[in-house]
MARFIVEX-610539 format. One record per residue (C-alpha): x, y, z. Coordinates in Angstrom, 2 decimals. Example, Ala and Ser with C-alpha at 12.3 -4.5 7.8 and 13.67 -1.06 7.14 Angstrom:
BEGIN
<pt><xx>12.30</xx><yy>-4.50</yy><zz>7.80</zz></pt>
<pt><xx>13.67</xx><yy>-1.06</yy><zz>7.14</zz></pt>
This chain:
BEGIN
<pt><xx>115.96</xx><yy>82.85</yy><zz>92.02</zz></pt>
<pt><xx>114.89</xx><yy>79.66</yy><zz>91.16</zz></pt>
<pt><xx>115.26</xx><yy>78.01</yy><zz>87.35</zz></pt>
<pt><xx>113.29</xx><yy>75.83</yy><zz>85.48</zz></pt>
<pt><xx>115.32</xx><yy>72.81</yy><zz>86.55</zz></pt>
<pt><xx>113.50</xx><yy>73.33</yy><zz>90.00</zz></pt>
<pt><xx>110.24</xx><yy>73.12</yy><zz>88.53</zz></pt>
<pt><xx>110.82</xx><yy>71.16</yy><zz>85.31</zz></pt>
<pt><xx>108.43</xx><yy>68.21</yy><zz>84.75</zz></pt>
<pt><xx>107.52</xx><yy>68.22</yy><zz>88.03</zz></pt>
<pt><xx>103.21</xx><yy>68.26</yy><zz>89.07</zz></pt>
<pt><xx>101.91</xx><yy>70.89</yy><zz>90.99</zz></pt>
<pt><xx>98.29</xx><yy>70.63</yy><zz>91.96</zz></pt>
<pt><xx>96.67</xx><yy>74.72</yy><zz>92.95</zz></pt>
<pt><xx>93.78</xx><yy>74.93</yy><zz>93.68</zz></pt>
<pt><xx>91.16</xx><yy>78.40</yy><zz>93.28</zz></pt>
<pt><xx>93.08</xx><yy>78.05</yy><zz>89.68</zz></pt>
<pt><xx>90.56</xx><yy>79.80</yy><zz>88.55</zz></pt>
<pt><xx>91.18</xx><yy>83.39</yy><zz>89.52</zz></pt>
<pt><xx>93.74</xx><yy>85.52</yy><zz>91.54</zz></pt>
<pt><xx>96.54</xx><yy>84.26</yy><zz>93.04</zz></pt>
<pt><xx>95.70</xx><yy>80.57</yy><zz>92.15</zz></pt>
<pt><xx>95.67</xx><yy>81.58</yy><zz>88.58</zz></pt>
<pt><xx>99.06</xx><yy>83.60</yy><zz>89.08</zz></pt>
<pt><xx>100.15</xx><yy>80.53</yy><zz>90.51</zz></pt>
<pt><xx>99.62</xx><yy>78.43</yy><zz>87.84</zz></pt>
<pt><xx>100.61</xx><yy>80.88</yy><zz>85.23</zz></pt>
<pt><xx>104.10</xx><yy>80.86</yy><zz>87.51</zz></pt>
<pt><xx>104.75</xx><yy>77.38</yy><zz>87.69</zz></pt>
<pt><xx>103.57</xx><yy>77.07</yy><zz>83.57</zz></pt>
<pt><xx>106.54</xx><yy>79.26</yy><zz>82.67</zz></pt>
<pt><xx>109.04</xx><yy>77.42</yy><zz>84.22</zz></pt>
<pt><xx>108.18</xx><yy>73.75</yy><zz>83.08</zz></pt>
<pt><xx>105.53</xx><yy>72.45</yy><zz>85.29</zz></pt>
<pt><xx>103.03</xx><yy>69.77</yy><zz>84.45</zz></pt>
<pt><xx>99.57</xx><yy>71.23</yy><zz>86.48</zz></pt>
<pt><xx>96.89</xx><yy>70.21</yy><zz>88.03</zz></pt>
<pt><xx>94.02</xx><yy>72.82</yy><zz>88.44</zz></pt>
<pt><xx>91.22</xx><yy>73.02</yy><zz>90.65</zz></pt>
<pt><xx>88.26</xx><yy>75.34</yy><zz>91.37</zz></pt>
<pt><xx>84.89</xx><yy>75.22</yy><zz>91.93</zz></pt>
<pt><xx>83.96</xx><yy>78.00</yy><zz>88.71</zz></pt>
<pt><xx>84.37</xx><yy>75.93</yy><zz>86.12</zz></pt>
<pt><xx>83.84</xx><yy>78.40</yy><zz>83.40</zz></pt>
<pt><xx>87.23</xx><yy>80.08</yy><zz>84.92</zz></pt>
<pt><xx>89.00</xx><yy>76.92</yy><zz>85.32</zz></pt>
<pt><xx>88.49</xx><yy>76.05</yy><zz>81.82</zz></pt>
<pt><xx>89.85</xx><yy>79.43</yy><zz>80.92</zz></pt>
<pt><xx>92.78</xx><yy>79.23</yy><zz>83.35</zz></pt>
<pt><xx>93.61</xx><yy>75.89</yy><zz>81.89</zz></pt>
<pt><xx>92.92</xx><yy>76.53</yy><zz>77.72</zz></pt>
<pt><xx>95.92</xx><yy>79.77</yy><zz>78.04</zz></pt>
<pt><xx>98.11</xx><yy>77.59</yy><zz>79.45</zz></pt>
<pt><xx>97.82</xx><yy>74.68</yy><zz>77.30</zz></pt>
<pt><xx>97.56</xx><yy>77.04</yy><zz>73.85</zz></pt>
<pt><xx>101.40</xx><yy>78.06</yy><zz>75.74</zz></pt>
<pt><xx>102.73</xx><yy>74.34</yy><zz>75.45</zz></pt>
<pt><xx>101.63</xx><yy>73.29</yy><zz>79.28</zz></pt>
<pt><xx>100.02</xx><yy>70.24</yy><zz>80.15</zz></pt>
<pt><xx>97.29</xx><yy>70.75</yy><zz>81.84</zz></pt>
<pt><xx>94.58</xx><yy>68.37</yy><zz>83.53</zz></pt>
<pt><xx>91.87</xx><yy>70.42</yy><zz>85.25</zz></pt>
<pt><xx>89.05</xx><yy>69.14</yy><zz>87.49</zz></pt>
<pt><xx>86.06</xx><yy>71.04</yy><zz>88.65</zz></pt>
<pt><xx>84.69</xx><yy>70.86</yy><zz>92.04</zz></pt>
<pt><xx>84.37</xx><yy>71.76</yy><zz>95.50</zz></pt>
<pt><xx>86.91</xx><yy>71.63</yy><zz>98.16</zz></pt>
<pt><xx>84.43</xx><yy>71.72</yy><zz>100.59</zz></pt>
<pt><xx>83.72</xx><yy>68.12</yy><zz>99.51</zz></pt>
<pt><xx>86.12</xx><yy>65.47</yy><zz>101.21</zz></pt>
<pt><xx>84.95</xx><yy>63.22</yy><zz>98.74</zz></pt>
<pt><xx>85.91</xx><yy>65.65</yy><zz>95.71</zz></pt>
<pt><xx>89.45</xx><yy>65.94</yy><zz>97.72</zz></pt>
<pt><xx>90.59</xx><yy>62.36</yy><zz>97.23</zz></pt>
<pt><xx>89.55</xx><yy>61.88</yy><zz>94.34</zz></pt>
<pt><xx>91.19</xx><yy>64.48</yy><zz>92.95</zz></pt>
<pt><xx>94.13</xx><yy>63.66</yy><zz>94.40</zz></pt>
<pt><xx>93.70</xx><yy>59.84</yy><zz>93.42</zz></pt>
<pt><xx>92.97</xx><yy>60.82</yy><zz>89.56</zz></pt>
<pt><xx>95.98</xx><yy>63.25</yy><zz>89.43</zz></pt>
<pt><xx>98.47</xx><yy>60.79</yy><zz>90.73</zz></pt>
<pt><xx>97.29</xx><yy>58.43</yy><zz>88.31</zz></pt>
<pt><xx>97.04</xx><yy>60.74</yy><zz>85.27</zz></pt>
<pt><xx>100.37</xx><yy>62.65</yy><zz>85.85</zz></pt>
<pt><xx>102.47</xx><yy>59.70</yy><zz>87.60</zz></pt>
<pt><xx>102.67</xx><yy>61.38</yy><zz>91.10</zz></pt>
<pt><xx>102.95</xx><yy>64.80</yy><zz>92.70</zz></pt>
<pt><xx>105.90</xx><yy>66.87</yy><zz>93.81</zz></pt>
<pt><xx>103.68</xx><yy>70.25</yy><zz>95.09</zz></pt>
<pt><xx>100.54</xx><yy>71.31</yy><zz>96.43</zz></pt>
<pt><xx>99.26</xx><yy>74.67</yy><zz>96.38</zz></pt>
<pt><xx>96.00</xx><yy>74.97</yy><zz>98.83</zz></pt>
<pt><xx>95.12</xx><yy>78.43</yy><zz>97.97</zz></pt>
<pt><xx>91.17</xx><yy>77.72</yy><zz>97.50</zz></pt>
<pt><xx>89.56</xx><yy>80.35</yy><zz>100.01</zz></pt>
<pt><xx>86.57</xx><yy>81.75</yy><zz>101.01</zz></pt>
<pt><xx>86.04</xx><yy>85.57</yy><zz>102.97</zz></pt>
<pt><xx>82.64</xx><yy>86.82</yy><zz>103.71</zz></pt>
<pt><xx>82.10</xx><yy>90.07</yy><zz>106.77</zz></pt>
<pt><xx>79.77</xx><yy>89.19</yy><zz>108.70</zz></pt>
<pt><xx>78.95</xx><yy>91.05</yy><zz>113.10</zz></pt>
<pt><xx>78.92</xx><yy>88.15</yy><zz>115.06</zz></pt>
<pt><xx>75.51</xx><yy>87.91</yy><zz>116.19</zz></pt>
<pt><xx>74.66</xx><yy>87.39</yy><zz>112.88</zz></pt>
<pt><xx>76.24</xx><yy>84.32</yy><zz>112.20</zz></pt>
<pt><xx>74.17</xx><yy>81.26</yy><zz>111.51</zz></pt>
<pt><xx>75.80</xx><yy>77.26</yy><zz>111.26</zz></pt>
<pt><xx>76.02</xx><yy>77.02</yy><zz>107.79</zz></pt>
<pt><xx>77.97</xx><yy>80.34</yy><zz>107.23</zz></pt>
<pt><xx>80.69</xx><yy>78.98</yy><zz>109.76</zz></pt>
<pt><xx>81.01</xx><yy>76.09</yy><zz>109.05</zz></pt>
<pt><xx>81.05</xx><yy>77.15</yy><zz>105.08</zz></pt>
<pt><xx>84.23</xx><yy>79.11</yy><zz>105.88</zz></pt>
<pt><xx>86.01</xx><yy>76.22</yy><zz>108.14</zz></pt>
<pt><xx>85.02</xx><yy>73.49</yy><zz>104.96</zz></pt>
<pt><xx>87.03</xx><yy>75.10</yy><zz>102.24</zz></pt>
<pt><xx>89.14</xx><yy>76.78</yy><zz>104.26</zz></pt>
<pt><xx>90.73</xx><yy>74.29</yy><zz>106.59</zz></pt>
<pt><xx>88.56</xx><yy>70.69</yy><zz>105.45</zz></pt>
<pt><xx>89.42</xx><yy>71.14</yy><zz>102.02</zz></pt>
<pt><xx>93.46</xx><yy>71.47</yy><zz>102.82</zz></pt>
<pt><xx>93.15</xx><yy>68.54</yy><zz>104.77</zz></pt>
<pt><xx>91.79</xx><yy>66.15</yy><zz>102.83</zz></pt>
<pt><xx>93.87</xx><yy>67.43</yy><zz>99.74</zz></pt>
<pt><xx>97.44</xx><yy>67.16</yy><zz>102.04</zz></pt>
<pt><xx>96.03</xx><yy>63.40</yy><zz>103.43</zz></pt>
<pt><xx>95.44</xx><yy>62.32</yy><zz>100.25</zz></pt>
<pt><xx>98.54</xx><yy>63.71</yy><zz>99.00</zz></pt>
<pt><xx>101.15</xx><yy>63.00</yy><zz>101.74</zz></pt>
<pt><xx>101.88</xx><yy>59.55</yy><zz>100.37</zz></pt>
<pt><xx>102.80</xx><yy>60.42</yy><zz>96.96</zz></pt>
<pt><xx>104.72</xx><yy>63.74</yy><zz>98.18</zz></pt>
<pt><xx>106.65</xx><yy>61.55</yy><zz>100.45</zz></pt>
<pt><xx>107.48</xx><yy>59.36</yy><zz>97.56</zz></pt>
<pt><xx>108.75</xx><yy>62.18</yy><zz>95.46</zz></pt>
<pt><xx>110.28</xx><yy>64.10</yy><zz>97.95</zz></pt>
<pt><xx>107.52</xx><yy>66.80</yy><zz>97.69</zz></pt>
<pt><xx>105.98</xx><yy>69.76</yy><zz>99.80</zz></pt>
<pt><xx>102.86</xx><yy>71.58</yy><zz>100.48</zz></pt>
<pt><xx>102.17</xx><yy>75.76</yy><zz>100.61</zz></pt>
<pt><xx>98.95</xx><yy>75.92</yy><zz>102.30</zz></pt>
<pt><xx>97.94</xx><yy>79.81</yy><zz>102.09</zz></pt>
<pt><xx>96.40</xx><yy>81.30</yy><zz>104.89</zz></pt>
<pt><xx>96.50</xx><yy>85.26</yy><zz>105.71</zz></pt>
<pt><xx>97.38</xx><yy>88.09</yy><zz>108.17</zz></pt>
<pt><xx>93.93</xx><yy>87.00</yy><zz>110.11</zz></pt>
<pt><xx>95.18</xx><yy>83.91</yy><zz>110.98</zz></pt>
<pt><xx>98.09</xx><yy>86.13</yy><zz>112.96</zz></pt>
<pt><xx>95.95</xx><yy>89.04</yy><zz>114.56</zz></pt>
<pt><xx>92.35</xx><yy>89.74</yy><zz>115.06</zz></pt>
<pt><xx>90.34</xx><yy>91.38</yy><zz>112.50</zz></pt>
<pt><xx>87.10</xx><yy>92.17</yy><zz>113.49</zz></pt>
<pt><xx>83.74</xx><yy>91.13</yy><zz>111.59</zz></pt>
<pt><xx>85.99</xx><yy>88.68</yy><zz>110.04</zz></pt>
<pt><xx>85.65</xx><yy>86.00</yy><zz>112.68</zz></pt>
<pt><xx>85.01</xx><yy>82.78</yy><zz>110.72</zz></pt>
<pt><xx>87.56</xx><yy>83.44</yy><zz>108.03</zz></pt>
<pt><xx>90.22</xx><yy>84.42</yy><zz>110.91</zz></pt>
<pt><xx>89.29</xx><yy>81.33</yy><zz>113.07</zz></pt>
<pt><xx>90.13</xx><yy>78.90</yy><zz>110.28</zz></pt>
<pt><xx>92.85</xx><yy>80.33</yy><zz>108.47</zz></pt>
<pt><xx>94.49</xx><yy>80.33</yy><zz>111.94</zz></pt>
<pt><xx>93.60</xx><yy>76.58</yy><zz>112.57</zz></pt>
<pt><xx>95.31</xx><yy>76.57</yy><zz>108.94</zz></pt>
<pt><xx>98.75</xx><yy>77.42</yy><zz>110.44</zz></pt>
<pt><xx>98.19</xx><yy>75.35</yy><zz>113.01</zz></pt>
<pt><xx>97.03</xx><yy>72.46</yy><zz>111.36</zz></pt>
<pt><xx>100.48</xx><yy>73.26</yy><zz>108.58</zz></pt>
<pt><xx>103.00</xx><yy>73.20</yy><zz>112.00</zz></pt>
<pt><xx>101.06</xx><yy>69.93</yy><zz>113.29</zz></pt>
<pt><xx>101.59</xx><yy>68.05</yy><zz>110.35</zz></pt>
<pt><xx>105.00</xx><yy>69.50</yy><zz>109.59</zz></pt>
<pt><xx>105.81</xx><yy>68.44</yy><zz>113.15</zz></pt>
<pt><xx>104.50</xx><yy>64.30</yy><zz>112.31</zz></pt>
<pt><xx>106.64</xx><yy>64.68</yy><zz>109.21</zz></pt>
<pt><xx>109.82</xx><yy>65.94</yy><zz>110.70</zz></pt>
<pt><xx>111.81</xx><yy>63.02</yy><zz>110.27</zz></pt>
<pt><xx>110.63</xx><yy>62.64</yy><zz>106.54</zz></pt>
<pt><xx>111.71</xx><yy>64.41</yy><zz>103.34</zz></pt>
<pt><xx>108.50</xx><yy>65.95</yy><zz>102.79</zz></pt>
<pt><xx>108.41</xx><yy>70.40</yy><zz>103.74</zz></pt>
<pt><xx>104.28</xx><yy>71.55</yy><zz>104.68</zz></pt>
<pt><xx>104.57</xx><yy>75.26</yy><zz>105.05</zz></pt>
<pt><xx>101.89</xx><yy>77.98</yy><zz>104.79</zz></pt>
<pt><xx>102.37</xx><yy>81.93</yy><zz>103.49</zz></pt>
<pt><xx>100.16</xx><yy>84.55</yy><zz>104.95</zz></pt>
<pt><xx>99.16</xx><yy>87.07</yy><zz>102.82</zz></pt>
<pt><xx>97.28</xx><yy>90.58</yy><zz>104.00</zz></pt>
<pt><xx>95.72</xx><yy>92.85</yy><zz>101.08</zz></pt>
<pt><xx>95.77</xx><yy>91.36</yy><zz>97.71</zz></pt>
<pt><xx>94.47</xx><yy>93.18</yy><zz>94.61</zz></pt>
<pt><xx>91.97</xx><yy>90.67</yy><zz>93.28</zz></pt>
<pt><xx>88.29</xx><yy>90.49</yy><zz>92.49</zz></pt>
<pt><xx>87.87</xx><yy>88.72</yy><zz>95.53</zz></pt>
<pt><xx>85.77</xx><yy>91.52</yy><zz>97.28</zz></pt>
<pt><xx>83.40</xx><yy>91.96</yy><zz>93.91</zz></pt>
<pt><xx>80.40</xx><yy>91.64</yy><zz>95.35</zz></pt>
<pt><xx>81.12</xx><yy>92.08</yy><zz>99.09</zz></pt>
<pt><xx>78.11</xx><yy>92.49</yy><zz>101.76</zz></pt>
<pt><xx>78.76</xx><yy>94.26</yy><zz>105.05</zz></pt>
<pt><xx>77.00</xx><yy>94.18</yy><zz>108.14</zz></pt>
<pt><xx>74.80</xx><yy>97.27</yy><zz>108.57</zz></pt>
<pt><xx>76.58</xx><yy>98.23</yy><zz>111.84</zz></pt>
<pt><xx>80.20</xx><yy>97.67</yy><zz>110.52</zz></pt>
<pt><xx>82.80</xx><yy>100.16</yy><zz>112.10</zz></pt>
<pt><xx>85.01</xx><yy>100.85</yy><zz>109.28</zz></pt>
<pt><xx>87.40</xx><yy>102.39</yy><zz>111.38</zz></pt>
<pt><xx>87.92</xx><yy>98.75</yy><zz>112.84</zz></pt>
<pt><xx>88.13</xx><yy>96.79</yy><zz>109.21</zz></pt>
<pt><xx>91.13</xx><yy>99.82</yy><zz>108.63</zz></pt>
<pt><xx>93.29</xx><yy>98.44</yy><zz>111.53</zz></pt>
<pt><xx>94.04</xx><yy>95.57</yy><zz>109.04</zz></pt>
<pt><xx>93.29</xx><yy>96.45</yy><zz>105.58</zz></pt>
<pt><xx>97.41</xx><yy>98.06</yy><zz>105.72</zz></pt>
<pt><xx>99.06</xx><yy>101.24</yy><zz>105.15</zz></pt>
<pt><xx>101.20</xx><yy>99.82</yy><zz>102.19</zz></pt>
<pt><xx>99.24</xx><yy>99.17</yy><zz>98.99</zz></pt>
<pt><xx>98.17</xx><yy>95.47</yy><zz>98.25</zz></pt>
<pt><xx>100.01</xx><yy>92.72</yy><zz>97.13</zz></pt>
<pt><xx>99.58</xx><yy>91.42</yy><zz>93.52</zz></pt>
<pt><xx>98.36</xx><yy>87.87</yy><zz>92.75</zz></pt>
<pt><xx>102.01</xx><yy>87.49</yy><zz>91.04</zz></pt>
<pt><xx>104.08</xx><yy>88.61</yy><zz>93.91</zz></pt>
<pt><xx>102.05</xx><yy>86.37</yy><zz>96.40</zz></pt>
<pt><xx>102.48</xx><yy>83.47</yy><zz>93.39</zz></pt>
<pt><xx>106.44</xx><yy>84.06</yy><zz>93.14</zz></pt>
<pt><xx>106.53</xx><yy>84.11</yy><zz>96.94</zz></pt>
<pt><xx>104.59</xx><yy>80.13</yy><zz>96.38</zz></pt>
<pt><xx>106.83</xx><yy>79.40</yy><zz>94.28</zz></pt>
<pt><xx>110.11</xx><yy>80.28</yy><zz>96.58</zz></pt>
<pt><xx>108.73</xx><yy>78.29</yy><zz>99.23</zz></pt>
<pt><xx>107.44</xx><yy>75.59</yy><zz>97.17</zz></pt>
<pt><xx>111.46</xx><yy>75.47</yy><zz>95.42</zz></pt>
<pt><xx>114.68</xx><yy>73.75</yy><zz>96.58</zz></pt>
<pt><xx>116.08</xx><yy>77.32</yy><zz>97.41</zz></pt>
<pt><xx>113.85</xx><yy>77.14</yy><zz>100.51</zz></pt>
<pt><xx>114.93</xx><yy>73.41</yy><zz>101.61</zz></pt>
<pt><xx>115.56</xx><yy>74.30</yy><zz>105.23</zz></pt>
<pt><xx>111.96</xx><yy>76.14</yy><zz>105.24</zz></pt>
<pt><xx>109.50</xx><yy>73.60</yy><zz>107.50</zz></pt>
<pt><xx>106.37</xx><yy>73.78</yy><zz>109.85</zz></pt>
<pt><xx>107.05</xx><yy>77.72</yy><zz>108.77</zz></pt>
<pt><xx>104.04</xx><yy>80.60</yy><zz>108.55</zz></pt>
<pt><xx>105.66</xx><yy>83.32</yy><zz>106.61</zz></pt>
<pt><xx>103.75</xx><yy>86.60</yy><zz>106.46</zz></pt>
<pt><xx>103.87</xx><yy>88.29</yy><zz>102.83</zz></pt>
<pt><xx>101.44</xx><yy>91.27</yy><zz>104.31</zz></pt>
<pt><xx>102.89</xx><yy>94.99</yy><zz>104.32</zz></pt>
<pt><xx>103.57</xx><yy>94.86</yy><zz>108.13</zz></pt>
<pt><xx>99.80</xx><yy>94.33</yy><zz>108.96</zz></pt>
<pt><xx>100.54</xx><yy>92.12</yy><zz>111.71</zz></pt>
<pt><xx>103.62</xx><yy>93.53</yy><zz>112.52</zz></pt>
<pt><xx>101.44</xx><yy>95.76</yy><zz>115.49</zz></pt>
């Protein structure tokens, strides 16, 4: 397992900080020395994300906003750097997951799911490459067991988590001669509030949605945050241009 002299000092940016496994995240890379970064777009759970962690000795600089917004990317990016002398990790783990039949999707609901989903990692890693170059640094984009197998009413969210991976192995690939690692981790189930407040289609066939929802029981915020955290470490050095499934065996058939 890794120490704190893996982590110690060094800046993580995680976005969705506010709740779930971006909040396990940063409460991860907190106890073992790390100066953060936070971002989400609830600023009320940002702020309470980032006031535990400071009260614990942790510096702390978070920044409100939308990931959706390329704009909001960069400068993010830009102000960190600046603030906190540079970055060593980022943690896109800002999502969005919404059921929805297909005939029943309008523009703005996909293109909602591909602009946090797969823009906002973008522009965050662009923005970010040049400093994680400089500092030997990596990137843990998380994407999910959708990106690896069909899952019906789902198709927006499994379309871009899936152009997530892909985007993760392309830049991975353009970096392979550098020192930087860009990996992603696909989670299935995870036990967060995440589905509070939910919609389904009125002619959803739950028998469908079961096929990947898992036999196992859901993953915890903390076990997908560790699993960040081993990727994101020097114990995983030879770990590049990877998707690693952290799911139960939902898309193991």
């Amino acid at each position: 397992m890794w120490d704190r002299e893996s982590f110690e000092e060094k800046v993580v940016v995680i976005t969705g900080a506010g709740r779930g496994v971006g909040r396990a995240s940063a409460q991860g890379f907190a106890s073992v020395g790390a100066r953060l970064a936070l971002l989400d777009i609830d600023e009320q759970r940002l702020n309470q994300t980032s006031e535990e962690l400071t009260r614990t000795g942790t510096e702390v600089l978070a920044i409100p906003g939308d990931v959706a917004d390329p704009g909001y990317c960069v400068e993010s990016i830009e102000h960190i750097a600046k603030a906190l002398g540079g970055i060593d990790v980022l943690c896109n783990i800002a999502g969005i997951v919404s059921f929805r039949a297909i005939g029943d999707i309008d523009p703005a609901f996909w293109r909602k799911h591909f602009a946090v989903n797969l823009d906002g990692p973008f522009f965050l890693s662009q923005a970010a490459l040049p400093h994680l170059l400089e500092s030997n640094g990596n990137i843990v984009n998380v994407a999910s067991s959708a990106a690896l197998i069909g899952e019906a009413f789902l198709v927006p969210y499994a379309a871009s988590k899936a152009a997530l991976v892909h985007m993760t192995k392309s830049m991975a690939l353009e970096h392979i001669n550098d020192s930087v690692r860009i990996n992603a981790v696909a989670p299935g189930a995870i036990d967060t509030d995440i589905m509070d407040g939910q919609t389904f289609p009125d002619n959803i066939n739950f028998d469908l949605v079961s096929r990947y929802t898992g036999i196992r029981k859901a993953s915890s915020p903390e076990e997908i945050a560790r699993f960040i955290m081993y990727v994101s470490s020097p114990l995983a050095s030879s770990i590049h241009g990877a998707c690693l499934s952290i799911d139960g065996g939902i898309s193991a058939g």
